[in-house]
mmCIF file as Biopython writes it, N, C-alpha, C and O atoms, coordinates in Angstrom:
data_model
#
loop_
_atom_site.group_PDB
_atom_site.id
_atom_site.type_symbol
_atom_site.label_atom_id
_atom_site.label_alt_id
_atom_site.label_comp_id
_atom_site.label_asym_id
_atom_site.label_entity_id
_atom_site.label_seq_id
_atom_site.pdbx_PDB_ins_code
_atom_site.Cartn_x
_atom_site.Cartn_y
_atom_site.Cartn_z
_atom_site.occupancy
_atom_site.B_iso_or_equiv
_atom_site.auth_seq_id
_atom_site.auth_asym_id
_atom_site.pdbx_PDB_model_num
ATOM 1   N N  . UNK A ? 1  ? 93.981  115.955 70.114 1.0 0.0 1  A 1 
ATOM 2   C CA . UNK A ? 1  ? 93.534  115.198 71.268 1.0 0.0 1  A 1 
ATOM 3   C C  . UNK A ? 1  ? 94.208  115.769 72.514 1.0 0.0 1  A 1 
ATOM 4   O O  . UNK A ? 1  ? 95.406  116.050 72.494 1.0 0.0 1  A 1 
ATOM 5   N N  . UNK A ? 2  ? 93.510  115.927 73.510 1.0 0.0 2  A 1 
ATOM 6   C CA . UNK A ? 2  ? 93.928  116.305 74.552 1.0 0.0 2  A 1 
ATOM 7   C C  . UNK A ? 2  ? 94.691  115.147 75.673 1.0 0.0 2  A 1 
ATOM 8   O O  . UNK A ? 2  ? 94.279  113.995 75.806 1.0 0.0 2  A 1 
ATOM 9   N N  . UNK A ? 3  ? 96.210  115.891 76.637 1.0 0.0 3  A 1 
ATOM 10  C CA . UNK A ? 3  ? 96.646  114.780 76.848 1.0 0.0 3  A 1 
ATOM 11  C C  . UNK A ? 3  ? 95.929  114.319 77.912 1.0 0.0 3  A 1 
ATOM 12  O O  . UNK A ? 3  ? 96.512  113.401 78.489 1.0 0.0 3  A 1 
ATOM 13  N N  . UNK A ? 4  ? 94.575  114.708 78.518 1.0 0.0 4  A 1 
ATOM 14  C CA . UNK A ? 4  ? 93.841  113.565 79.537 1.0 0.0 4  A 1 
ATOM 15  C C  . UNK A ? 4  ? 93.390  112.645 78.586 1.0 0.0 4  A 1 
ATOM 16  O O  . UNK A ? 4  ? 93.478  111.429 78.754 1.0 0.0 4  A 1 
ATOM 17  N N  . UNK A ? 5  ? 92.843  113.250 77.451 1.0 0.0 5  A 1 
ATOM 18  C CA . UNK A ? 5  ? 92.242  111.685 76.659 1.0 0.0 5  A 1 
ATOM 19  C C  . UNK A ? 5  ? 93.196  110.890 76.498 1.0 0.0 5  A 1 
ATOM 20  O O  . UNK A ? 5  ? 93.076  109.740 76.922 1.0 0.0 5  A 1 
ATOM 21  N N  . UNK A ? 6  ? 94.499  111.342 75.783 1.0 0.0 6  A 1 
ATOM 22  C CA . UNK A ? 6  ? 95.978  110.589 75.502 1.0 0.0 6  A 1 
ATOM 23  C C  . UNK A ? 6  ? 95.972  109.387 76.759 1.0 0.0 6  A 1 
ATOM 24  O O  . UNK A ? 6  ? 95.302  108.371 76.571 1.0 0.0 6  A 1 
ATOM 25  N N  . UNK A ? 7  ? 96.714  109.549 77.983 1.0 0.0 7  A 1 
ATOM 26  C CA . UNK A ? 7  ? 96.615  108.750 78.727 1.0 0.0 7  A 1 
ATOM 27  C C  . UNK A ? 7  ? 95.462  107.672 79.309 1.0 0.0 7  A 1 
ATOM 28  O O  . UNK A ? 7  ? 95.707  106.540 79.725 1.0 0.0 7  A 1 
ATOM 29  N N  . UNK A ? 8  ? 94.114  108.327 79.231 1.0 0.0 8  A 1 
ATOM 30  C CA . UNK A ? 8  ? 93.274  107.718 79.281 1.0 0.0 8  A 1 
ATOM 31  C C  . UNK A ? 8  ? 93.512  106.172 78.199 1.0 0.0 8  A 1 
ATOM 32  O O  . UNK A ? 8  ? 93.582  104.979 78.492 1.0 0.0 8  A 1 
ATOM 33  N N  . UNK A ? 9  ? 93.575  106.828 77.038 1.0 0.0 9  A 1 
ATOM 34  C CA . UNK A ? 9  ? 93.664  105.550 75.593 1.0 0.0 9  A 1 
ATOM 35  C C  . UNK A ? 9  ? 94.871  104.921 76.129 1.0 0.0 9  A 1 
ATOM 36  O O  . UNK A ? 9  ? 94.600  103.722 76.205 1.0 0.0 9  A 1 
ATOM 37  N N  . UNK A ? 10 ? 96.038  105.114 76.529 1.0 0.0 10 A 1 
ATOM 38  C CA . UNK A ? 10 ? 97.185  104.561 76.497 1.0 0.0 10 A 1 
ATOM 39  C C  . UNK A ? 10 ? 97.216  103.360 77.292 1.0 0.0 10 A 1 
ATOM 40  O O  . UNK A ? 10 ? 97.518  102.200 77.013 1.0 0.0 10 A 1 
ATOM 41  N N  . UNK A ? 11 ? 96.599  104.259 78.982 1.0 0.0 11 A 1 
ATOM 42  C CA . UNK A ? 11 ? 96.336  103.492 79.949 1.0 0.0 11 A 1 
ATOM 43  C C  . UNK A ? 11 ? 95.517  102.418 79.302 1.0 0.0 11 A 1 
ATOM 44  O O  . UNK A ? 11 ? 95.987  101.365 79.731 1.0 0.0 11 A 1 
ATOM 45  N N  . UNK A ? 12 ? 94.845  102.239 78.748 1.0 0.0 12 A 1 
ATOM 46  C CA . UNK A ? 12 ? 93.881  101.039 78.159 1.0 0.0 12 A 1 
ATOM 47  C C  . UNK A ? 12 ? 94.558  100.072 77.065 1.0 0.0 12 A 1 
ATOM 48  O O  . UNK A ? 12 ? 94.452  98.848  76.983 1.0 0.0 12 A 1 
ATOM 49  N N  . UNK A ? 13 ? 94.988  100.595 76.581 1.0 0.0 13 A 1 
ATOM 50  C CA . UNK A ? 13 ? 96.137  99.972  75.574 1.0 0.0 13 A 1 
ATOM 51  C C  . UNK A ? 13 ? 97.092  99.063  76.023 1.0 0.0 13 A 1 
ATOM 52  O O  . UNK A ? 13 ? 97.268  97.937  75.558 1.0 0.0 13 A 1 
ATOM 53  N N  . UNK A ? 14 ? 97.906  99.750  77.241 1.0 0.0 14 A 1 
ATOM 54  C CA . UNK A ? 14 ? 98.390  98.930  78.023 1.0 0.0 14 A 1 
ATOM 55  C C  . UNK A ? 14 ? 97.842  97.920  78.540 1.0 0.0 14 A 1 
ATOM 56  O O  . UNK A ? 14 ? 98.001  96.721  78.310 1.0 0.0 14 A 1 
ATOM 57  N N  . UNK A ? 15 ? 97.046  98.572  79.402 1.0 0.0 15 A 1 
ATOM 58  C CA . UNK A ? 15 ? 95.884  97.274  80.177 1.0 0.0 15 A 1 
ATOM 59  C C  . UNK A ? 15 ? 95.549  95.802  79.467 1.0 0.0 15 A 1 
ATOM 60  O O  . UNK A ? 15 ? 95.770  94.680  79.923 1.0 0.0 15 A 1 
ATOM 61  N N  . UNK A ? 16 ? 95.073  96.101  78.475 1.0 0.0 16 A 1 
ATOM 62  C CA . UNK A ? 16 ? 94.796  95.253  77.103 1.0 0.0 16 A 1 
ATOM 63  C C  . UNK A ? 16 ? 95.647  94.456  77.094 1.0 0.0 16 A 1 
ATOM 64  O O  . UNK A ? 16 ? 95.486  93.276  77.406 1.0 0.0 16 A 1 
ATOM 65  N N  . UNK A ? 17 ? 96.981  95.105  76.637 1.0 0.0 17 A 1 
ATOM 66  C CA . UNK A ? 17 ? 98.454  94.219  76.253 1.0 0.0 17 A 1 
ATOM 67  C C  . UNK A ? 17 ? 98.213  93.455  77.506 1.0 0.0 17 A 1 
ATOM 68  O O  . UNK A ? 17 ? 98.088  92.269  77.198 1.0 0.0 17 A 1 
ATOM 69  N N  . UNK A ? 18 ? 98.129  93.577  78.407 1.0 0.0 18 A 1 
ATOM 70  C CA . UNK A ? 18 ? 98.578  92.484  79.502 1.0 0.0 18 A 1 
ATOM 71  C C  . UNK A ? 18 ? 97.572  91.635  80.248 1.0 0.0 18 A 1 
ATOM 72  O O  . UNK A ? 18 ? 97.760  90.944  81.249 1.0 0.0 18 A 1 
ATOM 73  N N  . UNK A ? 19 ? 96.150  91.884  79.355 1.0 0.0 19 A 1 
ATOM 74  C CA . UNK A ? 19 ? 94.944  91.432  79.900 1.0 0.0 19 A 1 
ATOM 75  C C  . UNK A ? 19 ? 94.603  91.400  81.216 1.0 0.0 19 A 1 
ATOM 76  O O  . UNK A ? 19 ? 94.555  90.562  82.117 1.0 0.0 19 A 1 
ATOM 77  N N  . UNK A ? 20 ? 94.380  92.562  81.064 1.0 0.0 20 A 1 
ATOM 78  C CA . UNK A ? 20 ? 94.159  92.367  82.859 1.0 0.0 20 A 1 
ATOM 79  C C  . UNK A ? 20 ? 92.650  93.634  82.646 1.0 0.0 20 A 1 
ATOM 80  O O  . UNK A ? 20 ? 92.513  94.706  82.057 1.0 0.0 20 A 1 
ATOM 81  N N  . UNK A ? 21 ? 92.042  93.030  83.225 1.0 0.0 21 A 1 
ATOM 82  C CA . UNK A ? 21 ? 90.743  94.139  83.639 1.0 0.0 21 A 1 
ATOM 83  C C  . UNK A ? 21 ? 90.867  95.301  83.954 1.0 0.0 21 A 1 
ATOM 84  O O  . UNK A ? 21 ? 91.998  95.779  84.050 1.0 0.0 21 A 1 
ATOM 85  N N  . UNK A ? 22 ? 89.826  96.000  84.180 1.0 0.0 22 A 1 
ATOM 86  C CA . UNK A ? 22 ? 89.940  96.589  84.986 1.0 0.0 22 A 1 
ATOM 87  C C  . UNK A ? 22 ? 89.870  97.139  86.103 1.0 0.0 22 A 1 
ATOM 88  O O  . UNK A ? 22 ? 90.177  98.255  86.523 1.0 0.0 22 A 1 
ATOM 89  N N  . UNK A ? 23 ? 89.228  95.814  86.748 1.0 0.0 23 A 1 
ATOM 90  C CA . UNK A ? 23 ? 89.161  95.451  87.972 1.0 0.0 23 A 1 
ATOM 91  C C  . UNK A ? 23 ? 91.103  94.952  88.422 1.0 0.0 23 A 1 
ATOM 92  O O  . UNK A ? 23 ? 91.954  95.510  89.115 1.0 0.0 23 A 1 
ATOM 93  N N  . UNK A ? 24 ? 91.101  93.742  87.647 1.0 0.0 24 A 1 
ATOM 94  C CA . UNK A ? 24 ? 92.404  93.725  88.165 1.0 0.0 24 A 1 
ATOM 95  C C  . UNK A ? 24 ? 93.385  94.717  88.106 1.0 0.0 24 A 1 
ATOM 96  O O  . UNK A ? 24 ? 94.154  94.836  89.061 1.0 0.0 24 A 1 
ATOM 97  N N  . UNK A ? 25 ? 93.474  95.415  87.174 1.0 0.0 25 A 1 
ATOM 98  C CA . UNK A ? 25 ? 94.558  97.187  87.239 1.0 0.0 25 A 1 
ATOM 99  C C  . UNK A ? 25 ? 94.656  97.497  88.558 1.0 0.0 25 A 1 
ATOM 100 O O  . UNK A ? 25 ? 95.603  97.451  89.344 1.0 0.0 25 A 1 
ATOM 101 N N  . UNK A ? 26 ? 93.106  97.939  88.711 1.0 0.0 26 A 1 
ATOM 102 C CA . UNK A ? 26 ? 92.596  98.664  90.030 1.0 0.0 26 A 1 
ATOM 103 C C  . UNK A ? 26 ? 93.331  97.674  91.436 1.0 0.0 26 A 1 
ATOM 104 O O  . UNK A ? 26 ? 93.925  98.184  92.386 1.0 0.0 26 A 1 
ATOM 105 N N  . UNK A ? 27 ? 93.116  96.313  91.256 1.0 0.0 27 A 1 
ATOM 106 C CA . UNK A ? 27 ? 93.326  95.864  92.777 1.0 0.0 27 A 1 
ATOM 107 C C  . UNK A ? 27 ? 95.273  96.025  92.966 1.0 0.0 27 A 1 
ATOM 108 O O  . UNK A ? 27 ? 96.018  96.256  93.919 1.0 0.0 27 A 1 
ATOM 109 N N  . UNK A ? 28 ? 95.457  95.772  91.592 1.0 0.0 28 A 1 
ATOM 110 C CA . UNK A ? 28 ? 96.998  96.178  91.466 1.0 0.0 28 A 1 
ATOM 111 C C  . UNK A ? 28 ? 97.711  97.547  92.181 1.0 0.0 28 A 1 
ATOM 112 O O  . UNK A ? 28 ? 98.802  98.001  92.525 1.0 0.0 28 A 1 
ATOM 113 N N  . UNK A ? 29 ? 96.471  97.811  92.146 1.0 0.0 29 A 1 
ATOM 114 C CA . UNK A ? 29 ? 96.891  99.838  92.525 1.0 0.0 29 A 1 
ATOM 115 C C  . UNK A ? 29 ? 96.289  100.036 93.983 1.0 0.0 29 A 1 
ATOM 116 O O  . UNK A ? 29 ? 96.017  101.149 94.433 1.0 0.0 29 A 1 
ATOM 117 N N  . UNK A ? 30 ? 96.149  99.108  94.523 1.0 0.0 30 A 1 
ATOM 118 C CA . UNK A ? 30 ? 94.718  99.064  95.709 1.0 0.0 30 A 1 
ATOM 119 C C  . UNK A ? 30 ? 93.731  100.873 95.257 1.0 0.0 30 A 1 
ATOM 120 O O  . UNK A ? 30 ? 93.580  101.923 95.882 1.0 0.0 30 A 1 
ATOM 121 N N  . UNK A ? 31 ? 93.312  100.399 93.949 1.0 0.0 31 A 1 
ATOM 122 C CA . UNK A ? 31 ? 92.291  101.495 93.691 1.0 0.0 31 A 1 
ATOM 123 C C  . UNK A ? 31 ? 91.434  101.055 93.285 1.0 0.0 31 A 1 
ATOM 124 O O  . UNK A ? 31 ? 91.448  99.989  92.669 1.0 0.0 31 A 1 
ATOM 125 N N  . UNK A ? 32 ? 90.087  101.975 93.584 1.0 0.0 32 A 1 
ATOM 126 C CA . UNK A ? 32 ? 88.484  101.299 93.157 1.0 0.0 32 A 1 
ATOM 127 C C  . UNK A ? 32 ? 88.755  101.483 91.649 1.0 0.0 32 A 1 
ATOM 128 O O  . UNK A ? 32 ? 89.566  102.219 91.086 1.0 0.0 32 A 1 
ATOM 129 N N  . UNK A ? 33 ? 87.673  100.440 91.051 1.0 0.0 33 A 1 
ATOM 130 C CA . UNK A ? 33 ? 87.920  100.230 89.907 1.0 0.0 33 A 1 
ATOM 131 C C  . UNK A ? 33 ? 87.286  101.621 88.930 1.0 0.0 33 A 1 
ATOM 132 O O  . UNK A ? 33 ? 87.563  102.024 87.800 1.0 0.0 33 A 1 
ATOM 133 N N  . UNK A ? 34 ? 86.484  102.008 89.804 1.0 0.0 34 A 1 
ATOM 134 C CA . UNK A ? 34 ? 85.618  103.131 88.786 1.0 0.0 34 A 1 
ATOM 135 C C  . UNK A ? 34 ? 86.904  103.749 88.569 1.0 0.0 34 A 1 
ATOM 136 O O  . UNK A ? 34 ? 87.172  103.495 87.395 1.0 0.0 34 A 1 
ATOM 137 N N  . UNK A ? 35 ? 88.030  104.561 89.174 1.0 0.0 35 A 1 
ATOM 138 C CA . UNK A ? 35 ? 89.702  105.282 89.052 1.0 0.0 35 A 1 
ATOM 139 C C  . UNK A ? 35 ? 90.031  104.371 87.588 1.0 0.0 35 A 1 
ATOM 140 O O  . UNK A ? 35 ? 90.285  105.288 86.808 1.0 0.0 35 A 1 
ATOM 141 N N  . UNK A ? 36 ? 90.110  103.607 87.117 1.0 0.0 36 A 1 
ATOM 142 C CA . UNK A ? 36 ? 90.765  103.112 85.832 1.0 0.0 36 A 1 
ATOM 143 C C  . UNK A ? 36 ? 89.487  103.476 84.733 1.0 0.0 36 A 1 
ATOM 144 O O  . UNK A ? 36 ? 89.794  103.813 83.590 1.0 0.0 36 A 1 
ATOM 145 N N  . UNK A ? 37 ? 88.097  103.393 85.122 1.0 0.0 37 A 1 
ATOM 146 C CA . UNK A ? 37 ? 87.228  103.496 84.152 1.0 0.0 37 A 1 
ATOM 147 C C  . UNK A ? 37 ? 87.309  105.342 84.021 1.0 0.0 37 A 1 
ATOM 148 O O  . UNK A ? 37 ? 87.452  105.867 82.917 1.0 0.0 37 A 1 
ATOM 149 N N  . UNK A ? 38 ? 87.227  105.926 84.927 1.0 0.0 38 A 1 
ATOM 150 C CA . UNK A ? 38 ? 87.456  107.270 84.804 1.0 0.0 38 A 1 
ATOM 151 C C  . UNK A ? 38 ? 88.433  107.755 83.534 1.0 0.0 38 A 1 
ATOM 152 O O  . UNK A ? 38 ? 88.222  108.422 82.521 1.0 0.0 38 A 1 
ATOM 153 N N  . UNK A ? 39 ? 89.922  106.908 84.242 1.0 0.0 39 A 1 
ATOM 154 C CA . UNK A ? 39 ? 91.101  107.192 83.519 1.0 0.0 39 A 1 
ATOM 155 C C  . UNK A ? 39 ? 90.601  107.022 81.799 1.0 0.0 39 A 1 
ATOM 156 O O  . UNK A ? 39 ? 90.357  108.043 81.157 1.0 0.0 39 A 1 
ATOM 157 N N  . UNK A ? 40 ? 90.510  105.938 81.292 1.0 0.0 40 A 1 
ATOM 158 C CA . UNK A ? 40 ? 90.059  105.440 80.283 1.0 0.0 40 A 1 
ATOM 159 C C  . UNK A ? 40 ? 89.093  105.877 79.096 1.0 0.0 40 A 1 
ATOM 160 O O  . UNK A ? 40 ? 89.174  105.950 77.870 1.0 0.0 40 A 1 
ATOM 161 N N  . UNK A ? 41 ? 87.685  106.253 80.543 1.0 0.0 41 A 1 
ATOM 162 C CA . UNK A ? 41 ? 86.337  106.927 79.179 1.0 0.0 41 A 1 
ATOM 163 C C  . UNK A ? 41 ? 86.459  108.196 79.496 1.0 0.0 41 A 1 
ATOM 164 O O  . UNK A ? 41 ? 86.529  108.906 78.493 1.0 0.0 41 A 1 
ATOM 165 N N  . UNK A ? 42 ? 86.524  108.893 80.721 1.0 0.0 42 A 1 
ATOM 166 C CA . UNK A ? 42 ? 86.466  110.476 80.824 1.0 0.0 42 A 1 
ATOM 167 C C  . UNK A ? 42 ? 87.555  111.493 80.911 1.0 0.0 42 A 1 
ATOM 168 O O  . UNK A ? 42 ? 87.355  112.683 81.153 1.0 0.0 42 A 1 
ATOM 169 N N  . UNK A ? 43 ? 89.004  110.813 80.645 1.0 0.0 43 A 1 
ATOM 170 C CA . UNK A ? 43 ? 90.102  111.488 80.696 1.0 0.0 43 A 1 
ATOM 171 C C  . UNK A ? 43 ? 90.905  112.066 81.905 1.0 0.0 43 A 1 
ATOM 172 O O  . UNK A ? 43 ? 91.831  112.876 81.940 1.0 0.0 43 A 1 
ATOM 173 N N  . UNK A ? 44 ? 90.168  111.300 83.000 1.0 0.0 44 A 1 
ATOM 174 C CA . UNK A ? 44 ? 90.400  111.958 84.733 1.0 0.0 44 A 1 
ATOM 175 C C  . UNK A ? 44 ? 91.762  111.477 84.286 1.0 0.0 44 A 1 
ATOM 176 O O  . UNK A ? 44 ? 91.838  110.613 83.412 1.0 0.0 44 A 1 
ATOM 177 N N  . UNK A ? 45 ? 93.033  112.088 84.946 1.0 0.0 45 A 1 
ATOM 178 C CA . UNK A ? 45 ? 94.204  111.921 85.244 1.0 0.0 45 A 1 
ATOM 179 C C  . UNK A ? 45 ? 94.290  111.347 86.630 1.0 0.0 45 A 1 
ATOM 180 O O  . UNK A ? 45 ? 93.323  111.000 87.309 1.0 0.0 45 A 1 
ATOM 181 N N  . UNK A ? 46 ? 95.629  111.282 86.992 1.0 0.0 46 A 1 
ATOM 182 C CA . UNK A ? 46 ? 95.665  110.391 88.129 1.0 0.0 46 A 1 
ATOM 183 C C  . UNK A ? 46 ? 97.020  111.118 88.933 1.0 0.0 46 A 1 
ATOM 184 O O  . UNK A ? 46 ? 97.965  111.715 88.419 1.0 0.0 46 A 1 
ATOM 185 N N  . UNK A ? 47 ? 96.781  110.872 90.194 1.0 0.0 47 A 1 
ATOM 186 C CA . UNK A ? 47 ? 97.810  111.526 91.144 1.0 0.0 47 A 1 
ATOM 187 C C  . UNK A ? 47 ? 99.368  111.231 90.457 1.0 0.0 47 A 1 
ATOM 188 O O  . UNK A ? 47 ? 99.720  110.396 89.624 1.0 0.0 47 A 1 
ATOM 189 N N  . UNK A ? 48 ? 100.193 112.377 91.241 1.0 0.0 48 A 1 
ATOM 190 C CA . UNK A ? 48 ? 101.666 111.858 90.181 1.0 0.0 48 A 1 
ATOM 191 C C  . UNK A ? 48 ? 102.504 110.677 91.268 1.0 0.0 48 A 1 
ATOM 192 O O  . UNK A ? 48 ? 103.732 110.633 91.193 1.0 0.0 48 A 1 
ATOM 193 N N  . UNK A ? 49 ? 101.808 109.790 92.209 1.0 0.0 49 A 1 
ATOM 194 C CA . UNK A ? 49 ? 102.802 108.859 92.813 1.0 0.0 49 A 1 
ATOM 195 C C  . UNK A ? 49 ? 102.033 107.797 91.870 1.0 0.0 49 A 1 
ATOM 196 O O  . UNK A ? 49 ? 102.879 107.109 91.298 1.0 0.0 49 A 1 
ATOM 197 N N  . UNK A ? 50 ? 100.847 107.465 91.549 1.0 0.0 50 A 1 
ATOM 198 C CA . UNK A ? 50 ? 99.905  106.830 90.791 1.0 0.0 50 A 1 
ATOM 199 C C  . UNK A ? 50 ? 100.621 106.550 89.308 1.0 0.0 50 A 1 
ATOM 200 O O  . UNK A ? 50 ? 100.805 105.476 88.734 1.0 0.0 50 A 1 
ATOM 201 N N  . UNK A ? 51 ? 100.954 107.901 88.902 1.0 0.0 51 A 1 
ATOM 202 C CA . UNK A ? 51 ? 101.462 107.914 87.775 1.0 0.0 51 A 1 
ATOM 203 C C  . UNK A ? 51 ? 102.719 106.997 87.007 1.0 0.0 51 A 1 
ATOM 204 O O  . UNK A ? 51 ? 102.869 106.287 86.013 1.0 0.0 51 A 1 
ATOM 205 N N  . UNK A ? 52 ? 103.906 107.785 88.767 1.0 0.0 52 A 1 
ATOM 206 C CA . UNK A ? 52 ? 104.985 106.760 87.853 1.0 0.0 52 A 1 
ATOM 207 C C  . UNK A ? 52 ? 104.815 105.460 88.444 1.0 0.0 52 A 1 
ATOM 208 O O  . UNK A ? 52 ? 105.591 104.544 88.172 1.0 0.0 52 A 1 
ATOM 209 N N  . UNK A ? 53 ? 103.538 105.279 89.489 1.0 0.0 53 A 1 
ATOM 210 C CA . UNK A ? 53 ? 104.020 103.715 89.786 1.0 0.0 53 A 1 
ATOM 211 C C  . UNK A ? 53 ? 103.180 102.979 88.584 1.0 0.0 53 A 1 
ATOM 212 O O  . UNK A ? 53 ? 103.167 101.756 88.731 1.0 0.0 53 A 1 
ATOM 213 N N  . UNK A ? 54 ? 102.505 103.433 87.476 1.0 0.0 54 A 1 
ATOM 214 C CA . UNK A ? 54 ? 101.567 103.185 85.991 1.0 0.0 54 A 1 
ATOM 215 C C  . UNK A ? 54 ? 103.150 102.678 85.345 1.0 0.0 54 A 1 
ATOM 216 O O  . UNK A ? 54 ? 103.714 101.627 85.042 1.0 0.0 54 A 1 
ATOM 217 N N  . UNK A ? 55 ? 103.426 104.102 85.359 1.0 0.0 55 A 1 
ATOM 218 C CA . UNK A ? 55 ? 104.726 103.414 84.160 1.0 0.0 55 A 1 
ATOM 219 C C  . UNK A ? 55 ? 105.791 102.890 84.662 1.0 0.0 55 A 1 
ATOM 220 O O  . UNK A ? 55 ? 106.760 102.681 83.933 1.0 0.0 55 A 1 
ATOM 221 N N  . UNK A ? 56 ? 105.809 102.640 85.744 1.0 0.0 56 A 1 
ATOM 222 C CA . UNK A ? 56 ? 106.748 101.223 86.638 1.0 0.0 56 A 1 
ATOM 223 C C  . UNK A ? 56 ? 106.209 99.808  85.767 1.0 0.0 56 A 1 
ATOM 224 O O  . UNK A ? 56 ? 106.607 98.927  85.005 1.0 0.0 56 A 1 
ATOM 225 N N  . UNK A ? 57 ? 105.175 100.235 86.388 1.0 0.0 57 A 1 
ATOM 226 C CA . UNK A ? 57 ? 104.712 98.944  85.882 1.0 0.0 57 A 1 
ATOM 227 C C  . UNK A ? 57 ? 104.510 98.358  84.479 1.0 0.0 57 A 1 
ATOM 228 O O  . UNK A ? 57 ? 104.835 97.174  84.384 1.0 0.0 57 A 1 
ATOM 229 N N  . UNK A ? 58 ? 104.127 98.837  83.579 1.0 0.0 58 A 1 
ATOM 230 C CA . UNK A ? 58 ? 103.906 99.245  82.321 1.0 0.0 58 A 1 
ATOM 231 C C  . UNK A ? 58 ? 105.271 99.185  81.752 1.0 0.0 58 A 1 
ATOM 232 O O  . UNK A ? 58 ? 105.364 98.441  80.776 1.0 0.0 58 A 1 
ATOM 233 N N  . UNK A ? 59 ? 106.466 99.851  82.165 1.0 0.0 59 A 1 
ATOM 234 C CA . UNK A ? 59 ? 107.318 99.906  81.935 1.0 0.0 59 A 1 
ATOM 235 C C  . UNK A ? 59 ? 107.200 100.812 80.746 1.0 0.0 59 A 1 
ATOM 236 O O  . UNK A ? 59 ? 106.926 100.263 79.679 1.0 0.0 59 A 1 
ATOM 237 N N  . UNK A ? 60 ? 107.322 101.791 80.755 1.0 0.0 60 A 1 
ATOM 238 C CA . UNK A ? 60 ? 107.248 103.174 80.107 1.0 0.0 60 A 1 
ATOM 239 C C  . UNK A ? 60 ? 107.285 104.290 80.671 1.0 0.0 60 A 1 
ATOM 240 O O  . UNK A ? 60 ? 107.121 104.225 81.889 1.0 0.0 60 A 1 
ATOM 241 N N  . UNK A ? 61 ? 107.466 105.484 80.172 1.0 0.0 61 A 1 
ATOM 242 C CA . UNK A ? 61 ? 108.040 106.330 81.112 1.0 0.0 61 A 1 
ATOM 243 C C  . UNK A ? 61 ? 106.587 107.334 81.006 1.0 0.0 61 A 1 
ATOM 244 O O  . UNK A ? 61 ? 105.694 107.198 80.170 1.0 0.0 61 A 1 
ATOM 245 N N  . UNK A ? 62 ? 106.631 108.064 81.788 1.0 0.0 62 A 1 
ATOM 246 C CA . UNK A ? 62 ? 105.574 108.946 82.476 1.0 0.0 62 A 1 
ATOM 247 C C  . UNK A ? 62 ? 105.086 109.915 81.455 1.0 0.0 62 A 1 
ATOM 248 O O  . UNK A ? 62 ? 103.921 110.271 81.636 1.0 0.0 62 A 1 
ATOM 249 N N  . UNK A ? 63 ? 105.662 110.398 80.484 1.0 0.0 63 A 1 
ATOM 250 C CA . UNK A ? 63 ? 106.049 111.339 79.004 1.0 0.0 63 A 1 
ATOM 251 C C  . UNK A ? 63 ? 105.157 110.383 78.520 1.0 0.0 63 A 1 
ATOM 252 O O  . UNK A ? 63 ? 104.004 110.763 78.319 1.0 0.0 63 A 1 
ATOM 253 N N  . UNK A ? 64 ? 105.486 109.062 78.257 1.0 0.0 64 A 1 
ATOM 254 C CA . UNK A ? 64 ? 104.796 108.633 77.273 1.0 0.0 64 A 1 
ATOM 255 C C  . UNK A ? 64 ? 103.116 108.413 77.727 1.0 0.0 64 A 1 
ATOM 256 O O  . UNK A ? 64 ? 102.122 108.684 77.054 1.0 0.0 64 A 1 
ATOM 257 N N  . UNK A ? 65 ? 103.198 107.776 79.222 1.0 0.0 65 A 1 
ATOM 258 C CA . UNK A ? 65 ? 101.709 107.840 79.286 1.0 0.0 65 A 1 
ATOM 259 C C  . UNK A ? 65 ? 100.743 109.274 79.444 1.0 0.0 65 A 1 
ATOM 260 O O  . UNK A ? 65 ? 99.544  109.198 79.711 1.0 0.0 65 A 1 
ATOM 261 N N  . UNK A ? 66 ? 101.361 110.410 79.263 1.0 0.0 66 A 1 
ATOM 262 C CA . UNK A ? 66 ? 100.606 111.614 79.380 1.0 0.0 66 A 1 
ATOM 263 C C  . UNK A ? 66 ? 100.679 111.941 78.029 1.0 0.0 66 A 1 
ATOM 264 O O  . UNK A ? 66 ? 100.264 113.082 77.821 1.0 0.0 66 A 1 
ATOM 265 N N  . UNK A ? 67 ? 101.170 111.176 76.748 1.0 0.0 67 A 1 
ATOM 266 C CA . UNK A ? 67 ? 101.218 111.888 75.780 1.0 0.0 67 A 1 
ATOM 267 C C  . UNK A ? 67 ? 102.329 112.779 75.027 1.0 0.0 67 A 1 
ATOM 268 O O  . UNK A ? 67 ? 102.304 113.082 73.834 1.0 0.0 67 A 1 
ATOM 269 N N  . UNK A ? 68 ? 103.232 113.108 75.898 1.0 0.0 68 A 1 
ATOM 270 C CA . UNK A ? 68 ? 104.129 114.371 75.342 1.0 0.0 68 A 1 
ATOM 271 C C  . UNK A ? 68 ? 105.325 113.369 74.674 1.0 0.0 68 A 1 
ATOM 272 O O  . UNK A ? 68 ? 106.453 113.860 74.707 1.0 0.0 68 A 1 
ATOM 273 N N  . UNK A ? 69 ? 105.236 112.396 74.239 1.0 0.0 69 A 1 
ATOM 274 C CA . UNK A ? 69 ? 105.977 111.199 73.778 1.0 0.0 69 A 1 
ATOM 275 C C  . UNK A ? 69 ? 105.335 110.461 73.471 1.0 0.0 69 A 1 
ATOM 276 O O  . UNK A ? 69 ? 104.352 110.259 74.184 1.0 0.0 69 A 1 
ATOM 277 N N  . UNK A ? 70 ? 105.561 109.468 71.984 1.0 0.0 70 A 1 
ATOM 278 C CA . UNK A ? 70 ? 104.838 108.443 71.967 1.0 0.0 70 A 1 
ATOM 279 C C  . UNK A ? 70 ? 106.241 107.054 71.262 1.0 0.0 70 A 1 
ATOM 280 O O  . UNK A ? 70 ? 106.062 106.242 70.354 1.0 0.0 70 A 1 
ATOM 281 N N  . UNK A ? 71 ? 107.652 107.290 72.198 1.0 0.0 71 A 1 
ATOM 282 C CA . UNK A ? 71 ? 108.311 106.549 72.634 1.0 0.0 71 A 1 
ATOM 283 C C  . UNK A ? 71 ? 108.336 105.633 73.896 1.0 0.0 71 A 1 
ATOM 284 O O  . UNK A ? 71 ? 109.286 104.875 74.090 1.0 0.0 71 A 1 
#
């Protein structure tokens, strides 16, 4: 698996855990929501300030949401 798909799944995984849409992700991020559906079904990655403010939030580290860790 490639790590855009990796994060894509993760990012959703997460999302899930905390029920939140993906509308709400998005308003969390002041980002349009299609940016989380991207992330999710087509593997788009996401800018790297985007990134660690994901695993701020998430609380996980940046390794893990790209994949190169699954600590």
């Amino acid at each position: 698996m490639y790590m855009s798909q990796l994060f894509g799944e993760r990012v959703r995984e997460l999302r899930l855990e905390r029920r939140l849409s993906r509308r709400q992700l998005a308003e969390k991020f002041h980002l349009k929501q299609n940016a989380v559906y991207e992330w999710e079904t087509r593997g788009k990655q996401t800018d790297y300030e985007t990134l660690c403010k994901l695993a701020d939030f998430f609380d996980v580290t940046t390794d893990y949401l790209l994949g190169r860790t699954d600590i």
